[in-house]
PALO-242161 format. One line per 8 residues: number of its first residue (from 1); their letters; for each residue x, y, z of N, C-alpha, C. Coordinates in steps of 0.2 Angstrom, whole numbers, padded with zeros to 4 digits. Each point is the difference from the previous one (the first is absolute). Layout:
N
NUM	a	X Y Z X Y Z X Y Z ~ ...
END
This chain:
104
1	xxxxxxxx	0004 -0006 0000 -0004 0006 0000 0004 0006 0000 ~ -0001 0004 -0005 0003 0006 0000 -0002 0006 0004 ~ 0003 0005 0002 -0002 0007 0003 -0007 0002 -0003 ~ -0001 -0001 -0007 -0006 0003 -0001 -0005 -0005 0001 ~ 0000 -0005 0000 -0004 -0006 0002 -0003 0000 0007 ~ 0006 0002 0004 0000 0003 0008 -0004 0003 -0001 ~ 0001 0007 -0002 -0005 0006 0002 -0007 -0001 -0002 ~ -0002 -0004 -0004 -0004 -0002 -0007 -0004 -0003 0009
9	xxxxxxxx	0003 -0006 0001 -0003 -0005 0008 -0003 0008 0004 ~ 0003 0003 0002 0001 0002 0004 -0006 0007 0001 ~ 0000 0003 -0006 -0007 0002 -0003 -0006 -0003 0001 ~ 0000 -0006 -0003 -0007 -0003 -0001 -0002 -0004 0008 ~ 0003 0001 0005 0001 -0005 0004 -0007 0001 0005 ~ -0005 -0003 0004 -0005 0003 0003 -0001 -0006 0005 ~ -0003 0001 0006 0000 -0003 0005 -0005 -0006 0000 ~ -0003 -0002 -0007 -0001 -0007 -0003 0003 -0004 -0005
17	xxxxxxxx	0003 0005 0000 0009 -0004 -0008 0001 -0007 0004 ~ -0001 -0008 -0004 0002 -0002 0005 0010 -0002 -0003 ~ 0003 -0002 0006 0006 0000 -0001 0005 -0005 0000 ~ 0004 -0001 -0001 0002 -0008 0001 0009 0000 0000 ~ 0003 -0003 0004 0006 -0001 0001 0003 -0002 -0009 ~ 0007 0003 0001 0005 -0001 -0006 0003 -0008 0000 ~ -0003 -0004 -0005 0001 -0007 -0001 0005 0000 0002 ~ 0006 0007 -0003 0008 -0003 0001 0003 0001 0007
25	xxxxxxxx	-0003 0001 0005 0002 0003 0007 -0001 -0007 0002 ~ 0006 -0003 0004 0002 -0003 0005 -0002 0000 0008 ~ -0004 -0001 0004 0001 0003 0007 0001 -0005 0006 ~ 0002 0001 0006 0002 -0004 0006 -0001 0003 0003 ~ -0003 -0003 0007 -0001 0005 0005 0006 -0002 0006 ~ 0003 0002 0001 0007 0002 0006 -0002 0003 0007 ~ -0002 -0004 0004 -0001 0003 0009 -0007 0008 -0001 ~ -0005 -0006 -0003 -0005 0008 -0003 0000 0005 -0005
33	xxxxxxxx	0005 0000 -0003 0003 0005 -0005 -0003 -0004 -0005 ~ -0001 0004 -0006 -0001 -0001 -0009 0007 0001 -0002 ~ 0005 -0005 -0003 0004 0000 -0006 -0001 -0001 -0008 ~ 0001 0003 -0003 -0001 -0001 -0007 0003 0003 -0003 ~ 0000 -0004 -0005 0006 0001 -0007 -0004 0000 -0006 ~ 0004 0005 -0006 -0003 -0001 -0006 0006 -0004 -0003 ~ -0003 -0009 -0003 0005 -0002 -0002 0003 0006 -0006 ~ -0003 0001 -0003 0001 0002 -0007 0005 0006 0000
41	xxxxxxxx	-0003 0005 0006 0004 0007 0000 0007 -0001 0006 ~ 0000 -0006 0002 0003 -0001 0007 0000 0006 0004 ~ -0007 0000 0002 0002 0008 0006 -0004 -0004 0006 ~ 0000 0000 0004 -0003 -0001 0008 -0006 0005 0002 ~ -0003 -0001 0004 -0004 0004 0005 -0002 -0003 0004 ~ -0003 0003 0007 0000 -0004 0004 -0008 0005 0004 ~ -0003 -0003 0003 -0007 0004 0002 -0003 -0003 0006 ~ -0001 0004 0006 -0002 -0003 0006 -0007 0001 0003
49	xxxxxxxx	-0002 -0004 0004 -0006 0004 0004 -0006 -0002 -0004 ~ -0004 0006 0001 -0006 -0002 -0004 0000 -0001 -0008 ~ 0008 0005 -0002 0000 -0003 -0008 0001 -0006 -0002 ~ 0005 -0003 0005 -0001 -0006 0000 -0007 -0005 -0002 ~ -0004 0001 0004 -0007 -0003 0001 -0003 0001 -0006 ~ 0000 0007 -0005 -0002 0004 -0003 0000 -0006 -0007 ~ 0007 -0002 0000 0003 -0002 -0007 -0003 -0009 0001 ~ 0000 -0003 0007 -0004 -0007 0001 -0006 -0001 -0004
57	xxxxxxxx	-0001 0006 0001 -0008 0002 -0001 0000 0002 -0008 ~ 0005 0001 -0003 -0001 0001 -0008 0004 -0005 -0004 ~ -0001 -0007 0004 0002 -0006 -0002 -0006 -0002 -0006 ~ -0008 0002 0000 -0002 -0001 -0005 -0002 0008 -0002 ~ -0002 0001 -0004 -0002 0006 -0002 -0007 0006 0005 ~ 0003 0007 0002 -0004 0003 0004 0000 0006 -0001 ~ -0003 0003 0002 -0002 0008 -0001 0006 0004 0008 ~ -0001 0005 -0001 -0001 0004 0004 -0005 0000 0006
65	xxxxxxxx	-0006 0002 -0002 -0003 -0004 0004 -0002 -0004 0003 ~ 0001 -0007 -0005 0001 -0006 0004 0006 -0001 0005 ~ 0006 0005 -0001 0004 -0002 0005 -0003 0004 0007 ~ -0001 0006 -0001 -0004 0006 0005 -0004 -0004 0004 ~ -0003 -0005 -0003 -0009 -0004 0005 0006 -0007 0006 ~ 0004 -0001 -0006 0004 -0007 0005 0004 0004 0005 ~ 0003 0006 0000 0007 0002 0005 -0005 0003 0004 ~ -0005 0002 0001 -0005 0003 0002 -0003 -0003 0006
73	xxxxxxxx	-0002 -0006 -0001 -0002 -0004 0003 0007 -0006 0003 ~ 0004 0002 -0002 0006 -0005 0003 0004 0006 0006 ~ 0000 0005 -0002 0005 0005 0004 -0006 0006 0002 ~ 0003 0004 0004 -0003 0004 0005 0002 0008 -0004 ~ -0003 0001 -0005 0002 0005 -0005 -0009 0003 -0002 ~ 0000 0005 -0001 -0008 0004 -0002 0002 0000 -0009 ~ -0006 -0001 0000 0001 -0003 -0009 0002 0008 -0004 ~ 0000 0005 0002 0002 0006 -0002 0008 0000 -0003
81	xxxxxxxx	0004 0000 0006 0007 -0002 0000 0002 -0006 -0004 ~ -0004 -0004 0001 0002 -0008 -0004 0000 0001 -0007 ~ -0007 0005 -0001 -0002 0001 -0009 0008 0004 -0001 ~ 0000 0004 0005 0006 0005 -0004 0010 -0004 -0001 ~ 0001 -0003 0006 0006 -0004 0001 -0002 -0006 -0005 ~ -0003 -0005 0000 -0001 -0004 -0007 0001 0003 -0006 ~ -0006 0006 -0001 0003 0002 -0006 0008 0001 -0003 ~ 0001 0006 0005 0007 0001 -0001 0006 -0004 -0001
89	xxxxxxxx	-0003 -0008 0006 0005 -0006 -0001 -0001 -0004 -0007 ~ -0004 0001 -0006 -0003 -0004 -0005 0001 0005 -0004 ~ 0003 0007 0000 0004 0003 -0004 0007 0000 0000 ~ 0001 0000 0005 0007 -0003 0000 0003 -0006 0000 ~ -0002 -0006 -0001 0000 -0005 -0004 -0001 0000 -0005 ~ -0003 0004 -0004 -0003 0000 -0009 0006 0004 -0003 ~ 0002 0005 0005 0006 0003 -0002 0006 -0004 -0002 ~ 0000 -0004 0004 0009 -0005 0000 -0002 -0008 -0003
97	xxxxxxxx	-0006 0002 -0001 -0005 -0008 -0006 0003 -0005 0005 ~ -0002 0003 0005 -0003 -0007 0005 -0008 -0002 -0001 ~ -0005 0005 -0001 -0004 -0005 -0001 -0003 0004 -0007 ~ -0007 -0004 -0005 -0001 0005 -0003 -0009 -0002 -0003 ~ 0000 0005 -0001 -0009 -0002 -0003 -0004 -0007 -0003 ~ -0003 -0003 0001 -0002 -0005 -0005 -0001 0002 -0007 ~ 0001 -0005 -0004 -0001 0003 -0007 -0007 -0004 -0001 ~ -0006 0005 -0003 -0004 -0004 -0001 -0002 -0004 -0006
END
């Protein structure tokens, strides 16, 4: 995916887009931690806490709000802040094409 591919994701994105991990990421979870690797670009990241859970949970394909109703009800978080931190965290993963939209 190129930058304008990015920005292209990143425009059209809404908190019913649903999303889906990048086939090519690798991940292991380490004492709670998310590690992950893009075999392809060999870069790492690594993501903890409720990101963590975040990405569990976009093992099969889900929205925004479907992450918002699950971390909602799993953590002690007002669904306000949740909408706004998910978001944010599912834009920055689409940035570095950790995860990306479904194609329909």
């Amino acid at each position: 995916m190129n930058n304008e591919d990015i920005t292209m994701t990143l425009t059209t994105f809404s908190s019913t887009t649903l999303l889906q991990r990048n086939p090519d990421m690798v991940a292991a979870n380490l004492d709670g931690d998310l590690v992950m690797m893009n075999e392809k670009l060999g870069r790492y990241y690594g993501i903890s806490g409720v990101g963590a859970r975040a990405w569990e949970l976009l093992e099969t394909p889900a929205s925004v709000d479907d992450l918002v109703n699950s971390i909602c009800q799993e953590y002690d978080i007002d669904s306000e802040t949740c909408y706004r931190d998910i978001t944010q965290f599912a834009q920055d993963l689409m940035k570095v094409s950790l995860i990306e939209p479904v194609n329909k």
